[in-house]
Structure formats: structure tokens, C-alpha cells
N, CA, C and O of each residue as an XYZ file, in Angstrom:
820
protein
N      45.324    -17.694      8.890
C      45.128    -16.568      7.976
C      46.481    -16.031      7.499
O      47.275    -15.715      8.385
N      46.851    -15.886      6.226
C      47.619    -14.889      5.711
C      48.076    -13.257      6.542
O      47.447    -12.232      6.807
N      49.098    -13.590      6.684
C      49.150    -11.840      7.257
C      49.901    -11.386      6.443
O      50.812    -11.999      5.886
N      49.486     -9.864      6.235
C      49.754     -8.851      5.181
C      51.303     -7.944      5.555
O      51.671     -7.209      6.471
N      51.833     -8.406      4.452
C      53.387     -7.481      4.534
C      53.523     -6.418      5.165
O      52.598     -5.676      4.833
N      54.240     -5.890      5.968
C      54.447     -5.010      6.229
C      54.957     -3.669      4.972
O      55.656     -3.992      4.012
N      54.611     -2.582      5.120
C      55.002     -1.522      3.755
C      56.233     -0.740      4.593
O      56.160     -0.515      5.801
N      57.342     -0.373      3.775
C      58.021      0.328      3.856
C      58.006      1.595      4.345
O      56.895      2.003      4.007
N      58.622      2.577      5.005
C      58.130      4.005      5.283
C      58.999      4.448      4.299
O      59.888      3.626      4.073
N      59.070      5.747      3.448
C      59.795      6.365      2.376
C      60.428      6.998      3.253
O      60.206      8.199      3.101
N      61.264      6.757      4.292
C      62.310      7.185      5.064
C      64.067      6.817      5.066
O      64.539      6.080      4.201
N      64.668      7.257      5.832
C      65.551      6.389      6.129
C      66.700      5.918      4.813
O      66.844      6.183      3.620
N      67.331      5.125      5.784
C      68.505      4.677      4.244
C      67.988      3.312      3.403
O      68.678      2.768      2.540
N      67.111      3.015      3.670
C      66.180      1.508      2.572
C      65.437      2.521      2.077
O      64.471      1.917      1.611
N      65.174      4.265      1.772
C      64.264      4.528      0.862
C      64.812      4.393     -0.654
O      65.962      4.762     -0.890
N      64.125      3.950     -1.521
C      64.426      3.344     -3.057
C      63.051      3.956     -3.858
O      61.858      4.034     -3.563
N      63.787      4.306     -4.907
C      63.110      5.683     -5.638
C      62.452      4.506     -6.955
O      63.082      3.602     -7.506
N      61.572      4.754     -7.091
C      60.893      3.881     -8.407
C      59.272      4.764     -8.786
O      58.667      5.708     -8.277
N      59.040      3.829     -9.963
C      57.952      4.734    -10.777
C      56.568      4.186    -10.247
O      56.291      3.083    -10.720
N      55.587      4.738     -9.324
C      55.027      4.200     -8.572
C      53.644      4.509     -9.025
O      53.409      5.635     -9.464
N      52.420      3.335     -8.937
C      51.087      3.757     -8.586
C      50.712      3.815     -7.371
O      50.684      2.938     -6.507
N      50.299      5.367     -7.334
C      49.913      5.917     -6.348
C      48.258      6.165     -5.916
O      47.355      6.877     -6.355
N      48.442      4.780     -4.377
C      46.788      5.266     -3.977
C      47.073      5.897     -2.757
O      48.180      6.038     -2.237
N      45.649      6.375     -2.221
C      44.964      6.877     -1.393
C      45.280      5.717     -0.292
O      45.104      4.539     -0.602
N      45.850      6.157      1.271
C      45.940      4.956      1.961
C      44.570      4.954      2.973
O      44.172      6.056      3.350
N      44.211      4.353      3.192
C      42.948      4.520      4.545
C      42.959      4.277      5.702
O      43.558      3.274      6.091
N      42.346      5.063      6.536
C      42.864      4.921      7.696
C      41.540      3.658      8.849
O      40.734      3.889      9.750
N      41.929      2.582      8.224
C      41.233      1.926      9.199
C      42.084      0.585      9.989
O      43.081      0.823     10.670
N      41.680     -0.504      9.849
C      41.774     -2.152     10.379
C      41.900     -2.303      9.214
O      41.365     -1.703      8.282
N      43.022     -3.575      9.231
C      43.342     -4.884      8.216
C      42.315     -5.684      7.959
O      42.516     -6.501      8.858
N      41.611     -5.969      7.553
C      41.355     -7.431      7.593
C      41.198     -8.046      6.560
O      41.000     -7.300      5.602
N      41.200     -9.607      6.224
C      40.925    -10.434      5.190
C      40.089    -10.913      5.203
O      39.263    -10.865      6.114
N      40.001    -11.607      4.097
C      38.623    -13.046      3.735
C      39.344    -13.576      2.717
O      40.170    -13.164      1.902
N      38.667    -14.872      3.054
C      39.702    -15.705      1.767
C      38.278    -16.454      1.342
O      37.261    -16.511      2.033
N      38.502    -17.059     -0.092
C      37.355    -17.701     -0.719
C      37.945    -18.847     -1.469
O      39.105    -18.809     -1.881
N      37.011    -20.048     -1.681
C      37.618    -20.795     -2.570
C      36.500    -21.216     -3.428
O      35.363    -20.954     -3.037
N      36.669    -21.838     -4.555
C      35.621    -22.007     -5.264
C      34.555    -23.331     -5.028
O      33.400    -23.419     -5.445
N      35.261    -24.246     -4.291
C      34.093    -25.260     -3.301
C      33.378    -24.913     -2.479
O      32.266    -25.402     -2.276
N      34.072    -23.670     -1.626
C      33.286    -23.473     -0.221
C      33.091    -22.199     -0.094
O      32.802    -21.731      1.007
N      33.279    -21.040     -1.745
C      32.856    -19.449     -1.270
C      33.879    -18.938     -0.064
O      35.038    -19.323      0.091
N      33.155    -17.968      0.757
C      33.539    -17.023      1.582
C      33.864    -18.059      3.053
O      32.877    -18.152      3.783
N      34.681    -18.553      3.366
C      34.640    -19.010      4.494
C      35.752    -18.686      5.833
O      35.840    -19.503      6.749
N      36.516    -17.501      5.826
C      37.418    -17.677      6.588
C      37.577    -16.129      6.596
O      38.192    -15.618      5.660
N      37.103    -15.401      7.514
C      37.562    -13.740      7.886
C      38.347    -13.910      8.986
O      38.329    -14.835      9.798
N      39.356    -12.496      8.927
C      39.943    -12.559     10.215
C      40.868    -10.822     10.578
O      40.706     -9.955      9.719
N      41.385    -10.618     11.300
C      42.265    -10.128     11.338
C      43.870    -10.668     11.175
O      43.956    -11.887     11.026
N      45.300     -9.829     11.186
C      46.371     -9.980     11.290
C      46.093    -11.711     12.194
O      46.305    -12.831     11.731
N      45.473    -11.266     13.807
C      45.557    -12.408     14.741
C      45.127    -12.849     14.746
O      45.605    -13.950     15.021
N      43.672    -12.841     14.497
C      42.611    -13.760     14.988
C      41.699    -14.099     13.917
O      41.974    -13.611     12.820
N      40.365    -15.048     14.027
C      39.919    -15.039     13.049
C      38.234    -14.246     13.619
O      37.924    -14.138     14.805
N      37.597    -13.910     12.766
C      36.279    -12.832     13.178
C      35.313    -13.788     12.435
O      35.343    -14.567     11.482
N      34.207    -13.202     13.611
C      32.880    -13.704     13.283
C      31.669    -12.887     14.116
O      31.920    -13.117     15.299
N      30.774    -12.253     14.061
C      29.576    -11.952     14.289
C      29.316    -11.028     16.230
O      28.762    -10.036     16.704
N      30.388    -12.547     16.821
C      30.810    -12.388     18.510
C      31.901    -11.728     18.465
O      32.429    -11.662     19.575
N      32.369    -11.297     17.787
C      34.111    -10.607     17.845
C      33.939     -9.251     18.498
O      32.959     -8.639     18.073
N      34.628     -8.653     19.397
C      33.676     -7.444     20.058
C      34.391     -5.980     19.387
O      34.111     -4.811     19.651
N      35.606     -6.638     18.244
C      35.834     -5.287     17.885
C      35.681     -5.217     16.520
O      36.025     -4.137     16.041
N      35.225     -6.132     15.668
C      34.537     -5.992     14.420
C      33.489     -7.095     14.034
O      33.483     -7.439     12.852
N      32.854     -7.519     14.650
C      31.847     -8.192     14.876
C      30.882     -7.582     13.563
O      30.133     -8.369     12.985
N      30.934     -6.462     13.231
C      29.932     -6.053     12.253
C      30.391     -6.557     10.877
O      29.594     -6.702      9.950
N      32.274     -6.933     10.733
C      32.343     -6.673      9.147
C      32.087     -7.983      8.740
O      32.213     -7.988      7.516
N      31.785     -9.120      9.150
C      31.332     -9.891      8.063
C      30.614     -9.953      7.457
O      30.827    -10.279      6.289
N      29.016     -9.600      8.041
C      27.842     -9.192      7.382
C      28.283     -8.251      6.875
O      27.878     -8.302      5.714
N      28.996     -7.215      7.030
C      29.012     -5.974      5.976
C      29.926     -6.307      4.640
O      29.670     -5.616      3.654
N      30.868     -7.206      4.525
C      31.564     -8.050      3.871
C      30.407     -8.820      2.601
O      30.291     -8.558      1.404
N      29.773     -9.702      3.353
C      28.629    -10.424      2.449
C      27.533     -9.590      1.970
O      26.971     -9.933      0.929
N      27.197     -8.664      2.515
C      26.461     -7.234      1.932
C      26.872     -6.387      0.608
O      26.149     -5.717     -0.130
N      27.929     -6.575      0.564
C      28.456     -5.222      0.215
C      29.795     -5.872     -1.118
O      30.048     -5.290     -2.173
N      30.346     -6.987     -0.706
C      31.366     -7.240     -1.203
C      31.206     -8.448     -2.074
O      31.258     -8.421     -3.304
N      30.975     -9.682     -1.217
C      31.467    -10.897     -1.289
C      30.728    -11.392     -2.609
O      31.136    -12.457     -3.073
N      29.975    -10.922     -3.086
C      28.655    -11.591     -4.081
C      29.937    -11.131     -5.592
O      30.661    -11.933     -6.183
N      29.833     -9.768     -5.817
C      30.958     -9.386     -6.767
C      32.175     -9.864     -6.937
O      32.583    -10.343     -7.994
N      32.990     -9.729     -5.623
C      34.489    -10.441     -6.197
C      34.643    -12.170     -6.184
O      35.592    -12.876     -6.526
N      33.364    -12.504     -5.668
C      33.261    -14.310     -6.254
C      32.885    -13.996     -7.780
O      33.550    -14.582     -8.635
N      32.135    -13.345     -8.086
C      32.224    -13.391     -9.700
C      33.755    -13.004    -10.393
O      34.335    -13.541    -11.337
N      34.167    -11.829     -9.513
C      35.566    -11.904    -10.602
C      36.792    -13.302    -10.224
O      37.751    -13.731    -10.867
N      36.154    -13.721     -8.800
C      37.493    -14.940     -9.229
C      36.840    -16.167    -10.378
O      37.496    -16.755    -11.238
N      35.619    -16.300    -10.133
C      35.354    -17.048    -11.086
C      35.554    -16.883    -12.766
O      35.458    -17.726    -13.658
N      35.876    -15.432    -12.812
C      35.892    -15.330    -13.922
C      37.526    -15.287    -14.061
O      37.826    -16.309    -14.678
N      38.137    -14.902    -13.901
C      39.421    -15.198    -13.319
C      39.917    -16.760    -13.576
O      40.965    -17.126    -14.109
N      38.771    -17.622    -12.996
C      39.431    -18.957    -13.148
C      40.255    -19.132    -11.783
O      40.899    -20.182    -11.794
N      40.359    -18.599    -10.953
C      40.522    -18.840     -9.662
C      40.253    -19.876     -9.317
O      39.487    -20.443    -10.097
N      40.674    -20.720     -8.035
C      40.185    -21.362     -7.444
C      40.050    -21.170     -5.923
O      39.178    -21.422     -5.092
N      41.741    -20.412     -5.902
C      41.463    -19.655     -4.454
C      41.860    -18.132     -4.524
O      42.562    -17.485     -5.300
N      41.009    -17.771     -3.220
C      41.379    -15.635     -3.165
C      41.361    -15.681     -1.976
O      40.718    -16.428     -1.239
N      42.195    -14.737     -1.697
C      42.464    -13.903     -0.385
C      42.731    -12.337     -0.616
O      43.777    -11.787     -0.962
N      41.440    -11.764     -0.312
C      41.276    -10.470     -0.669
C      41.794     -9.703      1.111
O      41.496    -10.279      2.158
N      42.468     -8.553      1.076
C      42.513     -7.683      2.319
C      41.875     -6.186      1.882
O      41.823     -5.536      0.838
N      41.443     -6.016      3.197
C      39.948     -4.820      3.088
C      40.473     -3.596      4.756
O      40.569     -3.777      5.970
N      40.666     -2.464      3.825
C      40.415     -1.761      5.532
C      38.973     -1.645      5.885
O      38.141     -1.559      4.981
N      38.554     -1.636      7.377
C      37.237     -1.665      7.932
C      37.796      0.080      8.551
O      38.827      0.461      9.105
N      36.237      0.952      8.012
C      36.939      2.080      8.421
C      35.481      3.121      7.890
O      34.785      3.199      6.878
N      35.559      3.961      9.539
C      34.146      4.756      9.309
C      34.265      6.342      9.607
O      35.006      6.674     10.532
N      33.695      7.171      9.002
C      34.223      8.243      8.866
C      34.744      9.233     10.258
O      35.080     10.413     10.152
N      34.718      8.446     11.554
C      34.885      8.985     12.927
C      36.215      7.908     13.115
O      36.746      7.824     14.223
N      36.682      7.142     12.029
C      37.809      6.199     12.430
C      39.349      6.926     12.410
O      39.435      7.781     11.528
N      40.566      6.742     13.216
C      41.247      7.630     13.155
C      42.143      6.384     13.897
O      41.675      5.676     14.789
N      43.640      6.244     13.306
C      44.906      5.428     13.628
C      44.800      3.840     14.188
O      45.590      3.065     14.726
N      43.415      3.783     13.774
C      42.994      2.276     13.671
C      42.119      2.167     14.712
O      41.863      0.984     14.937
N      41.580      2.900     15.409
C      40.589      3.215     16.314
C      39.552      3.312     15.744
O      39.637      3.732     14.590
N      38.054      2.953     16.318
C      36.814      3.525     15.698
C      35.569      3.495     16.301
O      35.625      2.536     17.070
N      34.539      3.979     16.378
C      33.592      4.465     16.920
C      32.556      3.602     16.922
O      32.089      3.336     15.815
N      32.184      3.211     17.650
C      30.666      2.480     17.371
C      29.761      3.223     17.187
O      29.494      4.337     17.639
N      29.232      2.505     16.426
C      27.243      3.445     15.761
C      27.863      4.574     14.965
O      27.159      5.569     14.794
N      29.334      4.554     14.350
C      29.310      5.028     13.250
C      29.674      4.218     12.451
O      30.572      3.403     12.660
N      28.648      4.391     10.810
C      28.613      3.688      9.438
C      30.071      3.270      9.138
O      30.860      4.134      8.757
N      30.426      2.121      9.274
C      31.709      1.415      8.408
C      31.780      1.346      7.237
O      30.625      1.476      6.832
N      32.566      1.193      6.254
C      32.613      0.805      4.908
C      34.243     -0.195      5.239
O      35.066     -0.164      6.153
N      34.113     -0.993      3.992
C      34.980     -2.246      3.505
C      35.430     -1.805      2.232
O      34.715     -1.784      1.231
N      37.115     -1.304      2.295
C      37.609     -1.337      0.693
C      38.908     -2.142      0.221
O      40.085     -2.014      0.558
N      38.384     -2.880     -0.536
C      39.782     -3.806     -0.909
C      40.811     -2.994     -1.363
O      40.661     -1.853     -1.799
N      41.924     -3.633     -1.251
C      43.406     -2.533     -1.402
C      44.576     -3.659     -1.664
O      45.692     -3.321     -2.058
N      44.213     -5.058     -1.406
C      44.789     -6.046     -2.162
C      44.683     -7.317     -2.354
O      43.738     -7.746     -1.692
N      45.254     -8.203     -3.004
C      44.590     -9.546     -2.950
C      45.763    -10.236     -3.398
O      46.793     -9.810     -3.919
N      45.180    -12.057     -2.904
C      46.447    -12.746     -3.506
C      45.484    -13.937     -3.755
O      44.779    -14.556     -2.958
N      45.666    -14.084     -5.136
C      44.895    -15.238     -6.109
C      45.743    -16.620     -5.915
O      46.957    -16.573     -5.716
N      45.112    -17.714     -5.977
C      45.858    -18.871     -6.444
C      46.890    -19.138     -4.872
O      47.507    -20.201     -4.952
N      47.035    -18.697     -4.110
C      47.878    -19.144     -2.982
C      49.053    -18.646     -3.050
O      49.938    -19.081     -2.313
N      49.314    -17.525     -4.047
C      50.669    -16.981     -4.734
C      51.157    -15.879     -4.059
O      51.436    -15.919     -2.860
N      51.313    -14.626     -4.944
C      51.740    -13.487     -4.482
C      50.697    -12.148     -4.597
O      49.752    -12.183     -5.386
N      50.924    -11.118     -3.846
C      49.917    -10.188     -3.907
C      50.185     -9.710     -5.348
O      51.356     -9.745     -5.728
N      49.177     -9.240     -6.246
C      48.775     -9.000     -7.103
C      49.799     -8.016     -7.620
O      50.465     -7.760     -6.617
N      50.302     -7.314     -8.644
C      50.760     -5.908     -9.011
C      49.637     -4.749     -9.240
O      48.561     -5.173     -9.662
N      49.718     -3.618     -9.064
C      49.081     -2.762     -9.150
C      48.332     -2.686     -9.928
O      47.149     -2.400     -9.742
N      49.046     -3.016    -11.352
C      48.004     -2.455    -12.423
C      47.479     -4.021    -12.876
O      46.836     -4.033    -13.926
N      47.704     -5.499    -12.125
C      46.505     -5.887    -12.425
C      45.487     -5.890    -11.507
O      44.340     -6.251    -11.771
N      45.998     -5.363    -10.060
C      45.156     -5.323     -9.369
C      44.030     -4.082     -9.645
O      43.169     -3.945     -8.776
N      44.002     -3.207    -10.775
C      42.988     -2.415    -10.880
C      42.328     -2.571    -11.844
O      41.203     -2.089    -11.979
N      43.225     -3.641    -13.120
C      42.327     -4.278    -14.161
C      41.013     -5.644    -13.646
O      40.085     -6.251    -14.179
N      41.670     -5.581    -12.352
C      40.794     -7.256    -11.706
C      39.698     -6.683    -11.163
O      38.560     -7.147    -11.093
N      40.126     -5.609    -10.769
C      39.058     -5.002     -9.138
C      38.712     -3.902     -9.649
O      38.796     -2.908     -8.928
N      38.207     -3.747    -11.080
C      37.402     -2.946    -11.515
C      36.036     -2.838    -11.012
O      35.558     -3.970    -11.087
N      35.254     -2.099    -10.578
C      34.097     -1.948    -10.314
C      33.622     -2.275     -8.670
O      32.491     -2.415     -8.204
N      34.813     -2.325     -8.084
C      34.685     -2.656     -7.138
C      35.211     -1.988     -5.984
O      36.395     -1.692     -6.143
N      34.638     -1.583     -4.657
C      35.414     -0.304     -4.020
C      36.422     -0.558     -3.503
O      36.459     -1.189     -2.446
N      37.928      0.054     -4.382
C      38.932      0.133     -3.997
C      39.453      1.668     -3.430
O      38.558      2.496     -3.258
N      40.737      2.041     -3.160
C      41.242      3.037     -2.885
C      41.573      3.607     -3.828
O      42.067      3.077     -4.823
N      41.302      5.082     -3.638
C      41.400      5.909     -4.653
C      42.943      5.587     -5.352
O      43.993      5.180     -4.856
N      42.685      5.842     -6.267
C      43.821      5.492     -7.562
C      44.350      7.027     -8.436
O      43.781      7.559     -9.389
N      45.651      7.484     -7.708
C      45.894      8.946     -8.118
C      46.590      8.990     -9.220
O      46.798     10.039     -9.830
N      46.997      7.901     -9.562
C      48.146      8.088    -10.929
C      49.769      7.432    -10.632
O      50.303      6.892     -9.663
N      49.993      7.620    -11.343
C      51.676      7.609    -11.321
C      52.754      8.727    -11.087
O      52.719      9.818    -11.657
N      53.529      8.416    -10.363
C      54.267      9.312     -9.998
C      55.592      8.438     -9.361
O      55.562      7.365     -8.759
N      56.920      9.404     -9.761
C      58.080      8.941     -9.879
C      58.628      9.417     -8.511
O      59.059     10.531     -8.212
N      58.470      7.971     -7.525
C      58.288      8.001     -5.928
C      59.975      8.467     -5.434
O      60.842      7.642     -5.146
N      60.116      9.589     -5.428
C      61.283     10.300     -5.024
C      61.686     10.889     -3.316
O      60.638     10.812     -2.675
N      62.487     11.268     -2.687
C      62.137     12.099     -1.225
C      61.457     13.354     -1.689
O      60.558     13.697     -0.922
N      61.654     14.235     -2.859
C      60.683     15.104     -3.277
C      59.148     15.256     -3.145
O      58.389     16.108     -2.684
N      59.017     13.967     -3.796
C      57.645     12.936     -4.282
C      56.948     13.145     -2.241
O      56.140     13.943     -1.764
N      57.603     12.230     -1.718
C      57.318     11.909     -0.463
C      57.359     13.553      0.342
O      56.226     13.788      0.763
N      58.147     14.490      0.595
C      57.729     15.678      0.751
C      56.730     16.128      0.617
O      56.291     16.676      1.629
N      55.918     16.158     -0.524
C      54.997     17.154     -1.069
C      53.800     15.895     -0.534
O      52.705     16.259     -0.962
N      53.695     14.867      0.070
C      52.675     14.320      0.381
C      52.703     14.756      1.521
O      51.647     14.875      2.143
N      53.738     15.052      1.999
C      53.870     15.117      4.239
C      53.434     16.968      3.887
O      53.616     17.555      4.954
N      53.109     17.651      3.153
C      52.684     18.902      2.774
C      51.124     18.508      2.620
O      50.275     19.397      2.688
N      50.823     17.387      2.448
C      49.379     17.817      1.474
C      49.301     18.324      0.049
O      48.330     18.985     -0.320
N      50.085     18.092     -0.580
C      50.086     18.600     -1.758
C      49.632     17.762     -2.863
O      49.396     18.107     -4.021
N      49.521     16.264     -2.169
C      49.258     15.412     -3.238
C      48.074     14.536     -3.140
O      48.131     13.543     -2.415
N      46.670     14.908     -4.018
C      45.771     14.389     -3.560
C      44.307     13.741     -5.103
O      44.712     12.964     -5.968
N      43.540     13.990     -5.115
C      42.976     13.751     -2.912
C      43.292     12.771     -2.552
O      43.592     11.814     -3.266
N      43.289     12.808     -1.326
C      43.228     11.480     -0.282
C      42.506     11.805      1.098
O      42.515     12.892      1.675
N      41.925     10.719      1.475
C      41.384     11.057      2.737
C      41.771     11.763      4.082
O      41.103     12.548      4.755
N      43.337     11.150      4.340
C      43.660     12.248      5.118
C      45.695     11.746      5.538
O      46.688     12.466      5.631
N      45.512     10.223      5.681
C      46.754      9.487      6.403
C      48.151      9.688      5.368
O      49.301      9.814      5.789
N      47.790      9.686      4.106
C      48.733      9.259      3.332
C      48.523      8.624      2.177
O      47.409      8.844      1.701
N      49.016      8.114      1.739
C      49.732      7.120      0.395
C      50.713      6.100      0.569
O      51.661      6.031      1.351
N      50.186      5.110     -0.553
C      50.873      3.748     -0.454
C      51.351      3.954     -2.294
O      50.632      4.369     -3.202
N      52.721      3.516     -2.356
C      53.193      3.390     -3.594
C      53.178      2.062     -4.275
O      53.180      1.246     -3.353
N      53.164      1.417     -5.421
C      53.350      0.210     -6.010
C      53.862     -0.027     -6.808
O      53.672      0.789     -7.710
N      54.602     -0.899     -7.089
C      55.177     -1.624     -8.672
C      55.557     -2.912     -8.827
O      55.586     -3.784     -7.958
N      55.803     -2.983     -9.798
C      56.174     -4.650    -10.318
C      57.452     -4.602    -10.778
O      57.651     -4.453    -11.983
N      58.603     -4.734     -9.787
C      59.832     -4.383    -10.409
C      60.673     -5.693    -10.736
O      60.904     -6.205     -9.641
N      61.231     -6.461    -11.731
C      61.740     -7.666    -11.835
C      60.985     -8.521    -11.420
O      61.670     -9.433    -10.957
N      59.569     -8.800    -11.301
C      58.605     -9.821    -10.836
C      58.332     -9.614     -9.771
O      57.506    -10.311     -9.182
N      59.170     -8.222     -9.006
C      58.878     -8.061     -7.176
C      58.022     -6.981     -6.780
O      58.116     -5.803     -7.124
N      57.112     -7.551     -5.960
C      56.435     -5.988     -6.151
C      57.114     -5.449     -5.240
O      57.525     -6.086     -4.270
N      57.387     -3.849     -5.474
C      57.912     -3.107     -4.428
C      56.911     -1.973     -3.757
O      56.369     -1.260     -4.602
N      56.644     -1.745     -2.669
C      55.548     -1.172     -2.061
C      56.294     -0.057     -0.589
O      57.097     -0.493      0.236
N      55.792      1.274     -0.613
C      56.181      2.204      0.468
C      55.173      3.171      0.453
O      54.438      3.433     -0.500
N      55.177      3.751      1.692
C      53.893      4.618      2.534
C      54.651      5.851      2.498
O      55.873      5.828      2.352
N      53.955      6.994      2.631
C      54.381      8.236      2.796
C      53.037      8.736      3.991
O      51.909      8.242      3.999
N      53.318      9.341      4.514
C      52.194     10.216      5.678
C      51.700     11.677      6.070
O      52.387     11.829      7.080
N      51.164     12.538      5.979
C      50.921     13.659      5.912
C      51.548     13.970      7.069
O      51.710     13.202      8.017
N      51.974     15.328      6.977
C      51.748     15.984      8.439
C      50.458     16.092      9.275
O      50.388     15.715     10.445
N      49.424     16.649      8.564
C      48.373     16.777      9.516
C      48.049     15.651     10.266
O      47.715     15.831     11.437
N      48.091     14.282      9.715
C      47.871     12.826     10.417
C      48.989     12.522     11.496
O      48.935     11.869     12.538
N      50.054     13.238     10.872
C      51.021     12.646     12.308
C      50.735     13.689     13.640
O      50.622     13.320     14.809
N      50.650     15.126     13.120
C      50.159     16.114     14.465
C      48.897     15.561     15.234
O      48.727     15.857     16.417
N      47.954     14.697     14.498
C      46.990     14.395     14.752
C      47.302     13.196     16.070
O      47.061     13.086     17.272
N      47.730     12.715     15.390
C      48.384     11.440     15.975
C      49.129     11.648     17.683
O      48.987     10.943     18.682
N      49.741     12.603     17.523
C      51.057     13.181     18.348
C      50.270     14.390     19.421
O      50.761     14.812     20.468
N      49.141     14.730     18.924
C      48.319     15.767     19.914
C      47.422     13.952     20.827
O      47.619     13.741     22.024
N      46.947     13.409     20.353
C      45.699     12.146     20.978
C      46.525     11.445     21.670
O      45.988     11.148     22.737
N      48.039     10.849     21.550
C      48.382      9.846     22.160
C      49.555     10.264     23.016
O      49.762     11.469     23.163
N      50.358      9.353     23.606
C      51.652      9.730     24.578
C      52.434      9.749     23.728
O      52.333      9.185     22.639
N      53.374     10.446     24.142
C      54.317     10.130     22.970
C      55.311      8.891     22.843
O      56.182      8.871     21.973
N      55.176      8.114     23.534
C      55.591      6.677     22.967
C      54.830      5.797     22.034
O      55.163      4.865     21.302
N      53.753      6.366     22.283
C      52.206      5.346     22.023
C      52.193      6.213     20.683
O      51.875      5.424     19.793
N      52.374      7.348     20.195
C      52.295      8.261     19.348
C      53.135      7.713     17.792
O      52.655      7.629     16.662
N      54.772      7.351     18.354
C      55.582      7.057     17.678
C      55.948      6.003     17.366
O      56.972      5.716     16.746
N      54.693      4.948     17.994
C      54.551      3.500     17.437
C      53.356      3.631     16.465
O      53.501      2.945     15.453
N      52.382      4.236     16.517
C      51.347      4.315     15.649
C      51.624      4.836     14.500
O      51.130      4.333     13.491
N      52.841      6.439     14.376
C      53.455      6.627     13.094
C      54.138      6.038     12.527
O      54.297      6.549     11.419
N      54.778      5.032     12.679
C      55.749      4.092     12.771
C      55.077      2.718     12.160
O      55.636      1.997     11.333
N      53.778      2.495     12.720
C      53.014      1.195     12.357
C      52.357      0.846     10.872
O      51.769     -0.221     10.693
């Protein structure tokens, strides 16, 4: 399986200021599915492993995947002209919190990126011309991703969003460039539930 880039924190001396689309980040699990146009949906997984039905910590999302998802974005790769996709989806239910989650509460699956053709992850704005109609993360606009910018998100000031943060995007010289910002309330959150070692790897993650 493909594993998904790591995002930048808007911290530090690598923070780099650019004109960003700004979503909603979610607070669940990674996971993928990849499709090809001979064999459909055949390959879920996490970062490590690959999932199926027996998996004891998401055992639910494939069926919720083929429910919910998989029927639609085979039509847009086909229409696309695809031959291969690798879509990534957080798994994430409204009792879910720093990648933790509850059993026998309702999951949902929202794509947040993809990589067509065996290539590179998508840019923002075609990834919202592609994945129209389809449940992605909220999509707040543009905004000129500054330490200002990133302030007023660790305030809450910049929304809505569910609760963790924001992920920035662009297509800069053919590269996409991508960084996270995090609320306060999610990191107190974070920093009251865990140790504080265990605390400052999860803000950190």
C-alpha cells in the first residue's frame, strides 16, 4: 500500500508562507483503497497493514467503503480515464478523538486525497473539481497561510471545522506544498487524556 506523506506543522523554522486552500482536517484513521479498472476496489489498508472484514480495529470500513463510496468514485475514475486510483479516507465517528474511537458509534469515510495513474497526489483545486459530489472535507476557502493565518486557527477563529484543525494546499512549481495548523482546544484536549509524553507525540503526529 501507498503510505501517505507526512504534512508539515506551520511551526518552527521550515514554516513557508504561501496562498493556501484551506480544509477542515478530521480527526480520525488514515486509510486507503486503491482501484483499477480490471479489478475495481481491491486493496484497503492502513499506513501498515492491509484491512479486511477480520481486522479488529476497522474491520467495519470496507463494507462502509463499498456502501457509501466505492460505486461513485469508480465512476469518476472512469470518467477520468483512469486506469488506476488510490483514494485516502479518514475513518472517523462522532465519539472519535486523536485517532482513537468507539465502538457502536456510527463511522463515516471522507476522502481528503487521491493519487490517479500511479503518480502524484492530486492539487487542491483539481482535487475538488474531481471529487465533486462526493464527501470530502469541508473546503473553507483561500487564505494567505501566514504565522498570523496559523494563530487565529490555534484561537478558533477560523472556521468551521470540526474541531482538530486545518490542512493547507497548493500547487507551487508542479509541487504540492501541504501544512497543518491545530487548535488549542484539541491540543488541551489532547494534553488533559494522555501522559505527557504520549500527549506530545499525538500533537506532534
Amino acid at each position: 500500500m501507498l503510505v501517505y506523506p507526512s504534512i508539515a506543522h506551520a511551526t518552527g523554522q521550515s514554516f513557508r508562507a504561501f496562498d493556501a486552500y484551506v480544509f477542515d482536517k478530521i480527526d480520525g484513521s488514515n486509510l486507503r483503497a486503491e482501484w483499477s479498472r480490471k479489478r475495481g476496489w481491491y486493496k484497503f489498508g492502513t499506513r501498515e497493514r492491509l484491512v479486511d472484514a477480520t481486522d479488529k480495529d476497522f474491520g467495519e470500513a470496507p463494507a462502509l467503503f463499498a456502501a457509501t463510496l466505492s460505486y461513485r468514485l469508480d465512476k469518476i475514475a472512469r470518467k477520468a480515464r483512469w486506469n488506476h486510483l488510490v483514494v485516502f479516507v479518514e475513518f472517523c465517528g462522532k465519539e472519535s478523538f486523536a485517532g482513537q474511537h468507539v465502538p457502536g458509534d456510527p463511522k463515516t469515510l471522507t476522502v481528503f486525497d487521491a493519487i490517479p495513474e500511479k503518480g502524484d497526489l492530486l492539487g487542491p483545486r483539481e482535487f475538488l473539481d474531481r471529487f465533486e459530489g462526493v464527501q470530502i472535507p469541508g473546503f473553507l476557502g483561500r487564505y494567505n497561510w501566514t504565522r498570523g493565518f496559523v494563530e487565529r486557527v490555534r484561537l478558533g477563529e477560523i472556521g468551521p471545522i470540526t474541531f482538530e484543525g486545518v490542512v493547507g494546499k497548493a500547487m507551487i512549481d508542479r509541487e504540492l506544498v501541504m501544512a497543518k495548523a491545530k487548535t488549542q482546544k484539541w491540543i488541551d484536549k489532547v494534553r488533559a487524556k494522555y501522559a505527557p509524553a504520549e500527549a506530545e507525540k499525538i500533537i506532534l503526529g
